[in-house]
Residue, then its C-alpha position, 0 to 999 in steps of 0.5 A: x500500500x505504501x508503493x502504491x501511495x508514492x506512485x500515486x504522488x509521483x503521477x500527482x506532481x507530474x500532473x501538476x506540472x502538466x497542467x501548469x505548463x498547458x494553462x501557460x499555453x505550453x505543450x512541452x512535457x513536464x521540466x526535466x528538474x520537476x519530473x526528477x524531483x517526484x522521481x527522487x522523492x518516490x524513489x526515497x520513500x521506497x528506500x525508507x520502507x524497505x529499511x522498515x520493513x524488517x526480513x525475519x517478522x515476528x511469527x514468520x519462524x524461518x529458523x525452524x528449531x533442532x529436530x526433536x524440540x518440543x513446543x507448546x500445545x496449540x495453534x501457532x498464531x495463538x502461541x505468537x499472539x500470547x507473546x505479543x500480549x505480553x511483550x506489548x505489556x512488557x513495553x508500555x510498562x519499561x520502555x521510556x523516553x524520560x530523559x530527552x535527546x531522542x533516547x529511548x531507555x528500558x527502566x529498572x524499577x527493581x534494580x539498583x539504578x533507574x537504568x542499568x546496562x543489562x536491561x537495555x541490552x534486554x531492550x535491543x534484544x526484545x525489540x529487534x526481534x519483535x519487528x514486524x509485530x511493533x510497527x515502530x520496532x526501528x524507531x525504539x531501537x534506533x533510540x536504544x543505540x543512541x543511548x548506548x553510543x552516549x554512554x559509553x564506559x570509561x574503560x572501553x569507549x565501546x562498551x556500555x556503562x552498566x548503570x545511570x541515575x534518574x537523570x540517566x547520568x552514568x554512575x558507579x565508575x561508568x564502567x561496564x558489566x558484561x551481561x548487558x554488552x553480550x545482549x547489545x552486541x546480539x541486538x545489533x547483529x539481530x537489526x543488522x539483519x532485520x534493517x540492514x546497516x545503511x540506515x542512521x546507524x551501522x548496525x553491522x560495523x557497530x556490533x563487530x566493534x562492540x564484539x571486538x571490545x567484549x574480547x579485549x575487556x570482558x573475556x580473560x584472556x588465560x581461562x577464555x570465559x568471560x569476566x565480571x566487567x571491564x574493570x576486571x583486570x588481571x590485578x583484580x581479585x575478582x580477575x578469576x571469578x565468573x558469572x554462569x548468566x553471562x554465559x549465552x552460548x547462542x552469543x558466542x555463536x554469532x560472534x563468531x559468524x559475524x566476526x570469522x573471528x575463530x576465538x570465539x570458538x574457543x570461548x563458546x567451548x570453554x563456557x561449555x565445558x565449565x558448565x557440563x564439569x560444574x553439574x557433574x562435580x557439584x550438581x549431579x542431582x539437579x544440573x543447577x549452576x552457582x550464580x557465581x565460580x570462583x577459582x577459574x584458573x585453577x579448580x573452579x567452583x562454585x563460589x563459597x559465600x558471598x563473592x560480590x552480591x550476597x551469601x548466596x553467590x554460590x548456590x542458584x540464585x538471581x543471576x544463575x535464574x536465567x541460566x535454564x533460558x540461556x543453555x535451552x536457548x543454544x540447545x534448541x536453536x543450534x541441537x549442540x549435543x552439550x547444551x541439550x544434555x545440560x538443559x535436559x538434566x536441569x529440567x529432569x530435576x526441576x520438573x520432579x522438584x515441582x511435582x509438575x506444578x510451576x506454582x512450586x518453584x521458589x526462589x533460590x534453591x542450593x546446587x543440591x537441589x534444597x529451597x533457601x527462599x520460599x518465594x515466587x517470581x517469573x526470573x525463577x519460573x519462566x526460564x524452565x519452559x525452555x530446557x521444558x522443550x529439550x526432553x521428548x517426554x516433558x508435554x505436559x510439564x512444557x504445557x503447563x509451564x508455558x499456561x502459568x506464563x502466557x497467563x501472568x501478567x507483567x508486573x510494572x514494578x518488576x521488570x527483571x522478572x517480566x524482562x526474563x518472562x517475556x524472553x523465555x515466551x519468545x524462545x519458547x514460542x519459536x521464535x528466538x533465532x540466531x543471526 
C-alpha cells in the first residue's frame, strides 16, 4: 500500500506540472528538474520502507528449531499472539523516553539504578526481534543505540556503562558489566539483519566493534570465559571469578559468524565445558549452576559465600535464574549435543522438584537441589519452559509451564522478572533465532 501511495504522488506532481505548463499555453512535457524531483522523492520513500520493513517478522519462524524440540500445545498464531500480549505489556510498562535527546531507555524499577546496562541490552534484544509485530520496532531501537553510543564506559569507549541515575547520568565508575554488552552486541547483529546497516546507524560495523571490545575487556584472556566487567583486570581479585548468566552460548555463536573471528570458538567451548564439569562435580542431582565460580584458573567452583552480591553467590540464585533460558536457548536453536544434555538434566530435576506444578518453584534453591527462599517470581519460573522443550517426554510439564506464563501478567514494578518472562515466551514460542 505504501508503493502504491508514492506512485500515486509521483503521477500527482507530474500532473501538476502538466497542467501548469498547458494553462501557460505550453505543450512541452513536464521540466526535466520537476519530473526528477517526484522521481527522487518516490524513489526515497521506497528506500525508507524497505529499511522498515524488517526480513525475519515476528511469527514468520524461518529458523525452524533442532529436530526433536518440543513446543507448546496449540495453534501457532495463538502461541505468537500470547507473546505479543505480553511483550506489548512488557513495553508500555519499561520502555521510556524520560530523559530527552531522542533516547529511548528500558527502566529498572527493581534494580539498583533507574537504568542499568543489562536491561537495555534486554531492550535491543526484545525489540529487534519483535519487528514486524511493533510497527515502530526501528524507531525504539534506533533510540536504544543512541543511548548506548552516549554512554559509553570509561574503560572501553565501546562498551556500555552498566548503570545511570534518574537523570540517566552514568554512575558507579561508568564502567561496564558484561551481561548487558553480550545482549547489545546480539541486538545489533539481530537489526543488522532485520534493517540492514545503511540506515542512521551501522548496525553491522557497530556490533563487530562492540564484539571486538567484549574480547579485549570482558573475556580473560588465560581461562577464555568471560569476566565480571571491564574493570576486571588481571590485578583484580575478582580477575578469576565468573558469572554462569553471562554465559549465552547462542552469543558466542554469532560472534563468531559475524566476526570469522575463530576465538570465539574457543570461548563458546570453554563456557561449555565449565558448565557440563560444574553439574557433574557439584550438581549431579539437579544440573543447577552457582550464580557465581570462583577459582577459574585453577579448580573452579562454585563460589563459597558471598563473592560480590550476597551469601548466596554460590548456590542458584538471581543471576544463575536465567541460566535454564540461556543453555535451552543454544540447545534448541543450534541441537549442540552439550547444551541439550545440560538443559535436559536441569529440567529432569526441576520438573520432579515441582511435582509438575510451576506454582512450586521458589526462589533460590542450593546446587543440591534444597529451597533457601520460599518465594515466587517469573526470573525463577519462566526460564524452565525452555530446557521444558529439550526432553521428548516433558508435554505436559512444557504445557503447563508455558499456561502459568502466557497467563501472568507483567508486573510494572518488576521488570527483571517480566524482562526474563517475556524472553523465555519468545524462545519458547519459536521464535528466538540466531543471526
Amino acid at each position: 500500500m505504501a508503493q502504491l501511495t508514492t506512485r500515486s504522488r509521483l503521477r500527482a506532481a507530474a500532473a501538476l506540472v502538466v497542467g501548469a505548463g498547458l494553462a501557460a499555453g505550453l505543450l512541452a512535457a513536464p521540466p526535466a528538474s520537476a519530473e526528477a524531483a517526484a522521481r527522487q522523492a518516490a524513489a526515497t520513500a521506497g528506500t525508507a520502507q524497505a529499511a522498515a520493513t524488517p526480513a525475519v517478522p515476528f511469527g514468520s519462524h524461518r529458523y525452524p528449531y533442532a529436530a526433536g524440540t518440543l513446543k507448546p500445545s496449540g495453534a501457532q498464531a495463538t502461541l505468537d499472539q500470547q507473546v505479543v500480549t505480553t511483550y506489548n505489556a512488557w513495553k508500555a510498562a519499561f520502555v521510556k523516553q524520560n530523559c530527552g535527546n531522542g533516547w529511548y531507555e528500558v527502566i529498572s524499577p527493581d534494580a539498583d539504578h533507574p537504568y542499568v546496562a543489562e536491561a537495555q541490552g534486554y531492550g535491543m534484544v526484545v525489540t529487534a526481534t519483535m519487528a514486524g509485530a511493533d510497527p515502530n520496532a526501528k524507531t525504539v531501537f534506533d533510540g536504544l543505540v543512541k543511548y548506548v553510543l552516549a554512554h559509553k564506559s570509561v574503560n572501553n569507549p565501546d562498551l556500555l556503562a552498566a548503570e545511570q541515575d534518574a537523570s540517566c547520568k552514568s554512575v558507579d565508575g561508568s564502567d561496564s558489566a558484561t551481561d548487558g554488552d553480550l545482549d547489545v552486541a546480539y541486538g545489533l547483529l539481530l537489526a543488522d539483519r532485520q534493517w540492514g546497516s545503511t540506515g542512521t546507524y551501522n548496525y553491522k560495523d557497530l556490533a563487530v566493534r562492540h564484539i571486538n571490545a567484549i574480547k579485549a575487556s570482558e573475556i580473560n584472556t588465560k581461562t577464555h570465559l568471560t569476566l565480571l566487567g571491564d574493570w576486571s583486570d588481571s590485578g583484580d581479585s575478582l580477575h578469576y571469578v565468573t558469572r554462569s548468566s553471562d554465559w549465552m552460548i547462542d552469543h558466542f555463536r554469532a560472534f563468531r559468524t559475524a566476526t570469522g573471528d575463530t576465538t570465539w570458538d574457543t570461548v563458546r567451548t570453554a563456557h561449555q565445558d565449565l558448565i557440563t564439569k560444574q553439574q557433574s562435580g557439584y550438581a549431579a542431582g539437579t544440573g543447577l549452576l552457582a550464580d557465581f565460580v570462583v577459582n577459574t584458573n585453577g579448580t573452579a567452583k562454585p563460589a563459597a559465600g558471598q563473592v560480590l552480591e550476597s551469601a548466596h553467590d554460590g548456590e542458584y540464585g538471581w543471576n544463575a535464574c536465567r541460566d535454564p533460558w540461556r543453555i535451552g536457548a543454544d540447545a534448541v536453536t543450534s541441537g549442540d549435543a552439550a547444551s541439550l544434555a545440560s538443559a535436559r538434566r536441569i529440567n529432569a530435576w526441576i520438573k520432579g522438584k515441582a511435582g509438575g506444578n510451576p506454582a512450586n518453584i521458589v526462589t533460590g534453591y542450593k546446587l543440591n537441589g534444597s529451597a533457601f527462599d520460599s518465594g515466587h517470581d517469573m526470573a525463577f519460573t519462566a526460564p524452565f519452559v525452555v530446557t521444558a522443550m529439550t526432553d521428548p517426554g516433558s508435554q505436559a510439564w512444557l504445557d503447563a509451564l508455558w499456561a502459568k506464563l502466557a497467563g501472568t501478567a507483567i508486573d510494572k514494578s518488576l521488570y527483571y522478572g517480566g524482562s526474563v518472562q517475556l524472553q523465555s515466551m519468545i524462545v519458547a514460542s519459536g521464535n528466538h533465532w540466531v543471526p
